[in-house]
Structures are given as structure tokens and as C-alpha cells.
C-alpha positions in Angstrom: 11.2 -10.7 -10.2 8.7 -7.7 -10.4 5.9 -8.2 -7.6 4.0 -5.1 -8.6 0.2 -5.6 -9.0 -0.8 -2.4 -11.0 -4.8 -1.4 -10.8 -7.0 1.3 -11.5 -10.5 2.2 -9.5 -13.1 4.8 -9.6 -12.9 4.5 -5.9 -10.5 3.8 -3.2 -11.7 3.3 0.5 -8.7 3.1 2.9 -9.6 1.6 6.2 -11.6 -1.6 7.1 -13.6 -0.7 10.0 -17.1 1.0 9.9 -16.5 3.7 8.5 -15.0 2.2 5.7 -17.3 -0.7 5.1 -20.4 1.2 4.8 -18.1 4.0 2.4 -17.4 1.4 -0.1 -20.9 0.0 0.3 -22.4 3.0 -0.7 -19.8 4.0 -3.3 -20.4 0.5 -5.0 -24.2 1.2 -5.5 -23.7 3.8 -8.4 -21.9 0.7 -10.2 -18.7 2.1 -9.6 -15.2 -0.2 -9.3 -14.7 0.3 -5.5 -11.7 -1.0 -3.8 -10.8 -1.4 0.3 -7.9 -1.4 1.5 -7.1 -1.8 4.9 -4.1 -2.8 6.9 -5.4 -5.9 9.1 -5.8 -9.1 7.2 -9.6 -9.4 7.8 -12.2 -6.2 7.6 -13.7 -5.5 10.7 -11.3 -2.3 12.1 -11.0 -2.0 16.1 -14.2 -2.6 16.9 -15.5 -5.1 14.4 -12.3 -7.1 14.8 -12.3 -10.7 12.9 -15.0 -9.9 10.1 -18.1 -11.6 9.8 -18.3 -14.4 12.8 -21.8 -15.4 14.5 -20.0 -13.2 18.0 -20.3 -10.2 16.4 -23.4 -7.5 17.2 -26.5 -7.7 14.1 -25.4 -4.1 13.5 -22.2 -5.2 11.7 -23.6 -8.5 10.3 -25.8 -6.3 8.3 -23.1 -4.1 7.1 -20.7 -7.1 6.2 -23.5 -9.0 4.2 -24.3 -5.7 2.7 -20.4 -5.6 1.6 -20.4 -9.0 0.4 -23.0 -8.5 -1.6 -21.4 -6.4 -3.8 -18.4 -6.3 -6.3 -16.1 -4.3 -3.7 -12.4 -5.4 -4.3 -11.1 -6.0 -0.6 -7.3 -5.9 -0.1 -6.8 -7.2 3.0 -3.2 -7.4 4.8 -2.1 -3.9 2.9 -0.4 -0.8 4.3 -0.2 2.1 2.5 3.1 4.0 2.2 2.8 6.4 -0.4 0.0 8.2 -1.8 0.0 11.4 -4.1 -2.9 12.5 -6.3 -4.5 10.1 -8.0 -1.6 7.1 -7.4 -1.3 5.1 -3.8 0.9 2.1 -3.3 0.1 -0.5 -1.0 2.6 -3.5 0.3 1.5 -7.2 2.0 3.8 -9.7 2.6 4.2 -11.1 -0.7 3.0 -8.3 -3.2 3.1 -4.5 -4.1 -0.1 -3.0 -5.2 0.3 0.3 -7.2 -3.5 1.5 -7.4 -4.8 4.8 -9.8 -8.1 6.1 -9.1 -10.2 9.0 -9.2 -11.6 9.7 -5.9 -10.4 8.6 -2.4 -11.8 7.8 0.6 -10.1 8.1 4.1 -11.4 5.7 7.1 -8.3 5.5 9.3 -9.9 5.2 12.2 -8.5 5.7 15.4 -5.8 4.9 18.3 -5.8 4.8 21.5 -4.1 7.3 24.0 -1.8 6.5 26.2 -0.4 8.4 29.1 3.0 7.7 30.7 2.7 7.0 34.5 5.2 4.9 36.6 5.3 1.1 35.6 3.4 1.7 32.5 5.5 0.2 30.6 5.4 -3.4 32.6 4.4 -6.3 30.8 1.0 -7.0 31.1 -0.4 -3.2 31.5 -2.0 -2.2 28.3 -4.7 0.0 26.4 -8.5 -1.0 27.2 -9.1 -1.7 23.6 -5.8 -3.9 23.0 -6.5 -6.1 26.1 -10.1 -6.8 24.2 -7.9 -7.2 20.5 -5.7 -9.7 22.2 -8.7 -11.4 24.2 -10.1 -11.8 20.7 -7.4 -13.3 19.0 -6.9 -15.8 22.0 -5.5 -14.6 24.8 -6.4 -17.1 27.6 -7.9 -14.0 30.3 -10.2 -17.0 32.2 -9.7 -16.5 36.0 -7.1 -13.4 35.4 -7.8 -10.6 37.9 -8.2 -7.4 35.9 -8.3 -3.7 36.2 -10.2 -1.4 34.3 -9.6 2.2 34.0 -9.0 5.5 32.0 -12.8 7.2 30.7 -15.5 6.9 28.5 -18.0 4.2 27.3 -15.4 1.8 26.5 -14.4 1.1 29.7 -17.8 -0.2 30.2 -17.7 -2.3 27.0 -14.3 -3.8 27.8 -15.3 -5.0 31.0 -18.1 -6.7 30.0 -16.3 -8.2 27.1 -13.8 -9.8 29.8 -16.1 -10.9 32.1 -17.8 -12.8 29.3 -14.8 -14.5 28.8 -14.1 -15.4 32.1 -12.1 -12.5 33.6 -12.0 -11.5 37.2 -12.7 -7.4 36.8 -11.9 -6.2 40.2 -13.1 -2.9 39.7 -13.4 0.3 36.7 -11.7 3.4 37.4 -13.5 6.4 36.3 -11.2 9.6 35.9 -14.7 11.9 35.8 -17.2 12.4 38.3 -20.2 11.2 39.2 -22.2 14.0 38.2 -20.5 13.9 34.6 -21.5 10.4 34.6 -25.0 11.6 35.1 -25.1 14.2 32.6 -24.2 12.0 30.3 -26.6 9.3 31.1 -28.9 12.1 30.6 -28.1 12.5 26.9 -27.9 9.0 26.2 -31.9 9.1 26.8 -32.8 10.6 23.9 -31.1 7.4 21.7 -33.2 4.0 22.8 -30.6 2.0 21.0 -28.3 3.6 22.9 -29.9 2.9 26.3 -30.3 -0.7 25.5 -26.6 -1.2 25.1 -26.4 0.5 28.5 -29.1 -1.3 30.0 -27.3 -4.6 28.5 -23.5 -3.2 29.9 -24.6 -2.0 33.4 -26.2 -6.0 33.9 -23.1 -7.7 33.1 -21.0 -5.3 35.4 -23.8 -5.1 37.8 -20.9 -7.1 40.7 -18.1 -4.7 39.4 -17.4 -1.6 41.3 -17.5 1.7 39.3 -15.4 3.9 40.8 -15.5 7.9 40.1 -13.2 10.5 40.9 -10.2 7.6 40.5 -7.3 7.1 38.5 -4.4 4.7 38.2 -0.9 6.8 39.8 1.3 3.5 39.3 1.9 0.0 37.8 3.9 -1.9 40.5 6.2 -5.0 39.7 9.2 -6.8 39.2 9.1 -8.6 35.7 5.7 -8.4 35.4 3.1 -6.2 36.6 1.9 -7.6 40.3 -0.8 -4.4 41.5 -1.8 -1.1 40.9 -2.2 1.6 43.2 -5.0 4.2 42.5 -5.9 7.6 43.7 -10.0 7.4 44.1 -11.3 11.1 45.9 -7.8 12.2 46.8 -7.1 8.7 49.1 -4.9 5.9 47.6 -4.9 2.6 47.7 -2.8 -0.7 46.1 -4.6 -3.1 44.1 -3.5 -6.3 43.4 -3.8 -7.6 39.9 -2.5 -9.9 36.8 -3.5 -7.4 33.7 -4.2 -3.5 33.9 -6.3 -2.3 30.8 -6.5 1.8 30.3 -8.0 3.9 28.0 -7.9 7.8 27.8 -10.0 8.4 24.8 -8.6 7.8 21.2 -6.4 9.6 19.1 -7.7 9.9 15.2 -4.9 8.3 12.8 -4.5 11.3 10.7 -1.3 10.6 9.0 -1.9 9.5 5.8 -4.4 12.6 5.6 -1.9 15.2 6.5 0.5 13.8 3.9 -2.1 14.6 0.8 -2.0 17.9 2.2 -5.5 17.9 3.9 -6.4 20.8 5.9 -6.6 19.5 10.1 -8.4 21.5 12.9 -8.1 20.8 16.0 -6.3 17.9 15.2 -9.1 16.4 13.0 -9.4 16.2 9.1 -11.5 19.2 8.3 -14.3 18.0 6.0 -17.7 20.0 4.5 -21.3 18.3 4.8 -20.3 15.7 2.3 -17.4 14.4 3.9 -14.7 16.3 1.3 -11.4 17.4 2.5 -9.4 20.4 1.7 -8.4 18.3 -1.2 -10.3 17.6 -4.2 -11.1 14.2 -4.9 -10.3 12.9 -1.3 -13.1 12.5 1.2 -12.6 11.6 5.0 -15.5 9.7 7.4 -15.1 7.9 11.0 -12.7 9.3 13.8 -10.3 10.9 11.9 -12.8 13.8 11.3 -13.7 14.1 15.1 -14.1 10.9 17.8 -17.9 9.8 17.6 -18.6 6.1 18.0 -19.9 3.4 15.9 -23.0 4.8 14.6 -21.6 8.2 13.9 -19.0 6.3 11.8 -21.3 4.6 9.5 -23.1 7.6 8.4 -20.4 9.7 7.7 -19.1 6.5 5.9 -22.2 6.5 4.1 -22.3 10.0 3.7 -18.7 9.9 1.5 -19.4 6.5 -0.4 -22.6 8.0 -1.9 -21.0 11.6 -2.5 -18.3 10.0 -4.1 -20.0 8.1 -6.7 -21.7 11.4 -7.3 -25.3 10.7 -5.5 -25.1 13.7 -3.4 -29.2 13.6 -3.2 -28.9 10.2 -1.4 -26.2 11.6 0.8 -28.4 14.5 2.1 -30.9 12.4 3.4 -28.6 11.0 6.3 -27.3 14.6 7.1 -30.0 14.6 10.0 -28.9 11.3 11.4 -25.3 12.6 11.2 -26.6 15.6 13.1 -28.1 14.0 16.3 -24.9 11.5 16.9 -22.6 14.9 17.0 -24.3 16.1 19.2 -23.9 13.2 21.2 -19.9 13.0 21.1 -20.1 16.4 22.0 -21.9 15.4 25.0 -19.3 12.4 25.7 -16.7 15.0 24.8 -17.7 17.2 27.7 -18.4 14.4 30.2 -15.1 12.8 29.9 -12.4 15.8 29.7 -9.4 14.5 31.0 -8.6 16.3 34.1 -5.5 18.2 34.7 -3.9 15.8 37.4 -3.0 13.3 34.6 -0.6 15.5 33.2 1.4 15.3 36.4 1.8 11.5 37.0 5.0 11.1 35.2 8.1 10.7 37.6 11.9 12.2 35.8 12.7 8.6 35.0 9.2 7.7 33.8 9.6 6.7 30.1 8.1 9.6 27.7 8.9 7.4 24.5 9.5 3.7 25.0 11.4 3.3 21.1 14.0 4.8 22.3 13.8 5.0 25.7 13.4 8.6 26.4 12.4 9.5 29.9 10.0 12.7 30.8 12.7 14.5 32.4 15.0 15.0 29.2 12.1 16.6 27.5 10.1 18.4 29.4 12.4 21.3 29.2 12.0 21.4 25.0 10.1 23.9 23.6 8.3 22.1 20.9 8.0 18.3 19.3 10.6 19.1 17.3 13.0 20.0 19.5 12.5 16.8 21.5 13.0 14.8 18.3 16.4 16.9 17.6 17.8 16.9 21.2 16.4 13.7 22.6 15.2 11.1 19.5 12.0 11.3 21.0 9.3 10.2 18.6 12.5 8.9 16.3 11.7 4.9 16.6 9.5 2.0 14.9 6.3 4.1 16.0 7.6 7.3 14.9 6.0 9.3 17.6 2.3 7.7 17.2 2.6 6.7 20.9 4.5 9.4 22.5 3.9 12.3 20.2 0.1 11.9 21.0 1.0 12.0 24.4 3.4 15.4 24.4 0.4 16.8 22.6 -1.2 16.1 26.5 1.6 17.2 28.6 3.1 19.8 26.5 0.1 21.4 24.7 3.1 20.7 21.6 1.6 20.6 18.1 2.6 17.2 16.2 3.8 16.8 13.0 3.8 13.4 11.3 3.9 14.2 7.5 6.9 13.1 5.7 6.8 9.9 3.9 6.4 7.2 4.9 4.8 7.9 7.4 4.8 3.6 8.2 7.9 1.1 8.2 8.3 0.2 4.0 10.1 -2.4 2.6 12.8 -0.5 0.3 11.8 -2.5 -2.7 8.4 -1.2 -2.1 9.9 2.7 -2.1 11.7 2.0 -4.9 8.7 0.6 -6.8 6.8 3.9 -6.1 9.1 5.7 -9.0 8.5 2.7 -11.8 4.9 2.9 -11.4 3.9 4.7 -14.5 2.2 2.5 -16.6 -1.2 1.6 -15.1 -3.5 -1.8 -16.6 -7.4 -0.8 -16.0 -8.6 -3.4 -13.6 -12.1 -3.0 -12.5 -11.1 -5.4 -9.4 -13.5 -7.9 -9.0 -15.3 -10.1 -6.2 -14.3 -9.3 -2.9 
């Protein structure tokens, strides 16, 4: 029995999170049949996991009433595995949706980077941002000592998230240095909402101790992970511990980009002031195009939906507003530079890629990602090299390819409905 939902749209948005909310709200104003796809089962993305809930900040209550306040067709639950021109197809559990439109929107958001270190793939030791998911979906964290560390702003967020919900945060672990920290801070002075959210962080990690100049060299345990020892100012020191959340920055998900052909530099989706890619018809907003936060996100979301749907005047107006929040990730850039010492944690046996279970020392002797794939099967499992291809990119300065469809795990019934869908119905979606 054919499951094949065939639909047409004047506008696709790919990606749930801000980015992609405010695109399709600002795409639907010109009356245009807007669809949004994303790959979770409710909008939100990372950082505005769930959807709509009384928790979340008034910043993205006002963007999902704005959403559902229009005729935005939401396809929640979807990943897409092929897209070429003006066709996409998108599975769920039950159904295939083969979509046609005429312009397309890319809000992939982001990832977050992990790099290999002894232990770090023990139970219980995971990224600062999927401690937080799991935390939100349920994850009982009440009375669980916890370790924070990595860089950036997030680590800050995180901890007061888990502390909220009853963690014990031992301490955060600060790769930069205190005088980053304060340059930083510096820059954040010229953003009042920004300082508030600081202001409001600092309080609820006012007990915590921030610790600079400090990284996490191992995960120690037997089945599970039992402490962590750090290297804080050149001196270690074992930590005990029940979970150990890290977060080196994030890495832009750029796949689906790269395999419509769109032009990257520096390992972003290179855009123009209205948010178009190298390719015509496609735009790009959010982290793919360079890593920038929240706010940043919205208005370059904003910024595509309206030059989508043609409103290019409307668009303009928020190219200030775009302005000052580059120039602060530029500043965060700068502050929180991983430092070279990170790139020298791994032992020979330390895992590279945990799919296949590659360790460092039987590719650091390759000469580029594609020779660890040939020789090794590095970057060859479920993840296909999302995980330790971002990493190599760290270690080994390599440059990653990730284009060949499809680029995510496809039911073959799903790649074999890709050729039979020719015939297209008009559907102008609906309700979301």
C-alpha cells in the first residue's frame, strides 16, 4: 500500500528551532503556503525543546503564538533524505511525504562537538546540551553530583538548568582564562538583555565554583563513570562524580546544505545579506551560516522568511539588528578559542569513532578523512562521521565531506519512493 503524501508549497522551512520558527513566520505573512519541517516530533529545536509549555523563556512563547497564529503547515517527526531542486522527500514513522516547492529555507541548526579523551565514552559522560535534553524529557538528575565543563555561555546555562532541577553541580570547568572571561563580559555590556540573563545565571551558580584555566583529561570508571580528573592551571586533581556534561562549542549541521550544492566557507553555508545561498531559490539562517546564539538566529530567520516571500524591504530593516549580534559571536568566538592542549588528550587506544570502534592511534597516521574512512571505517557507521568527522576536523585540521545521499539512515521504501514521485497534487497545507 502506497504511503506517499505528495504536496506542493511556495515555501519550505526545514528545521524547528528559532531559526526556523521565526523563517516560516515571516514567510507566512505575504500569504504564502509555508510548510516546517523538522525532525523532532514537537518544534522547539535544541534550545526551545518541547514547544510551547509555561517553562519555557517569554522570548519563545512569543514566537510560538506568533507561529500558531498562522496557516504554517508543521510536519513534525520528519527527516529529510533526499532533496534536489525544487522536490524534497521527508519520512516519519508511518508516512512518506514527497513535497514540491519554490523556495527553500535551511534552519538546521547545530551539534555539539565532541572531543575524544580517555573514558569518554563511559556511560553517563555526555555533551552539556544533551545532559539538559535528557533532563527535560525526564531524566531523574535530583541529588546527582555533576560536572560541568568544556566553554562558552552554555556551560553557564546548563548549570543553572540542573541545579533548578535539583542537581548537585560540583563545579564548571572553564577551558579559557580568566581574562577572556572578562573581555567577554565586557562586550556583553553593550546588550542589557544580555546582561540580565547573566545577572540571572551568575545568581543561581553564585555556590558553584567557576573554574578557569581547567579542563577535563579523563573519565574514570568501571561500568559506569565514578570521577573525573581535571587539569586546572597545569595541577590535576580527581573529582568524584555520577554525570559529566561537556561542551566544546557546536558544530553547524551543514549536510543537507552541501548536498544542494551550496557554496561552504569555513565550514559555514555562505549566504548574502538576505540570507541566499549559492543556490537559487534556497536560503540558509541560524548556526549553519556561522554559530551566534538565540537572538542572532531569529533575525536571520526573519531575515530569509521575509526575503523569501519577496518582501525584501521588510527584510532590510532587521539588517542592523543582525549586525550588532555578529559582532557579538565574534566576540564569543575570540573569547572561547579552544586551546591547543585539547588536541593532545587522546591516548592510542582512546576511541576516535565509537560506530565502529576506531581508536586515535589507527588514524592519526592518515593523511586526510578519506583515507581514514578507506583504511580504518572511520566515520563509516550509523552517525556517518557527524561525531568523529567533526572531531578529525580538530585534531587533524582534515576537511570533511559529508555529501552523498543520504546523508541520514532511510527506510529503503522511502529511497525507492524518491524515483515514483512525479506527479505532484497542489496542497496549500493547512492549519498547523
Amino acid at each position: 500500500m502506497d504511503n506517499t503524501v505528495h504536496l506542493r508549497f511556495e515555501i519550505v522551512v526545514i528545521g524547528g528551532g528559532p531559526a526556523g520558527i521565526a523563517a516560516a513566520v515571516a514567510a507566512s505573512q505575504s500569504g504564502n503556503s509555508v510548510a516546517l519541517i523538522d525532525d523532532n516530533p514537537r518544534l522547539g529545536g535544541q534550545i526551545w525543546r518541547g514547544g510551547a509549555s509555561p517553562s519555557q523563556p517569554s522570548v519563545a512563547t512569543h514566537w510560538f503564538n506568533q507561529l500558531e497564529n498562522t496557516k504554517v503547515r508543521h510536519i513534525g517527526g520528519a527527516r529529510v533524505i533526499h532533496a534536489d531542486g525544487g522536490f524534497l522527500e521527508a519520512e516519519t514513522g508511518r508516512e512518506i511525504f514527497a513535497i514540491r516547492h519554490n523556495k527553500l529555507i535551511l534552519a538546521t541548526g547545530a551539534r555539539e562537538l565532541f572531543l575524544p579523551f580517555p573514558g569518554w565514552t563511559l556511560p553517563n559522560v555526555m555533551g552539556a546540551g544533551g545532559l539538559q535534553a535528557l533532563v527535560k524529557s525526564g531524566l531523574p538528575i535530583k541529588g546527582k553530583r555533576v560536572v560541568v565543563a568544556g566553554t562558552g555561555p552554555l556551560l553557564l546555562a546548563v548549570a543553572a538548568y540542573l541545579i533548578d532541577r535539583g542537581a548537585k553541580v560540583v563545579c564548571i570547568c572553564e577551558q579559557a582564562s580568566s581574562s577572556s572571561l572578562a573581555a567577554f563580559a565586557f562586550q556583553v555590556l553593550m546588550f542589557p538583555g544580555k546582561i540580565v540573563d547573566a545577572v540571572s545565571l551568575l545568581y543561581k551558580c553564585r555556590a558553584l565554583k567557576h573554574l578557569t584555566n581547567c579542563w577535563v583529561v579523563a573519565a574514570i570508571g568501571k561500568n559506569s563513570l565514578e570521577s573525573v580528573t581535571i587539569s586546572e592551571n597545569g595541577r590535576t586533581r580527581e573529582i568524584p562524580c555520577d554525570y559529566f556534561a561537556y561542551g566544546y562549542h557546536l558544530v553547524p549541521n551543514t549536510e543537507l546544505a552541501q548536498m544542494l550544492g551550496c557554496q561552504l566557507r569555513e565550514g559555514f553555508v555562505q549566504t548574502d545579506e538576505f540570507q541566499r545561498t549559492s543556490q537559487p531559490g534556497i536560503y540558509c539562517a541560524g548556526e549553519p551560516t556561522g554559530i551566534g546564539g538565540m537572538e542572532l538566529s531569529v533575525i536571520e530567520g526573519s531575515i530569509a522568511g521575509h526575503a523569501a516571500a519577496n518582501s525584501g524591504d521588510v527584510a532590510q530593516k532587521l539588517f542592523p539588528a543582525r549586525a550588532r549580534y555578529r559582532k557579538l559571536a565574534e566576540a564569543m568566538k575570540k573569547a572561547f578559542r579552544l586551546r591547543p592542549e585539547l588536541a593532545t588528550l587522546a591516548k592510542p587506544d582512546t576511541l576516535l569513532c565509537r560506530c565502529e570502534d576506531i581508536p586515535f592511534e589507527r588514524v592519526r597516521t592518515c593523511e586526510s578523512w578519506k583515507a581514514a574512512k578507506l583504511h580504518s571505517r572511520c566515520g563509516m557507521g550509523p552517525c556517518q562521521g557527524r561525531i568523529c568527522g567533526a572531531a578529525a576536523h580538530f585534531l587533524f585540521g582534515w576537511n570533511i565531506e559529508s555529501t552523498r545521499p543520504p546523508v541520514f539512515p532511510a527506510r529503503c521504501a522511502s529511497l525507492a519512493a524518491i524515483s515514483s514521485s512525479v506527479e505532484v497534487q497542489p496542497s496549500h497545507g493547512g492549519s498547523q
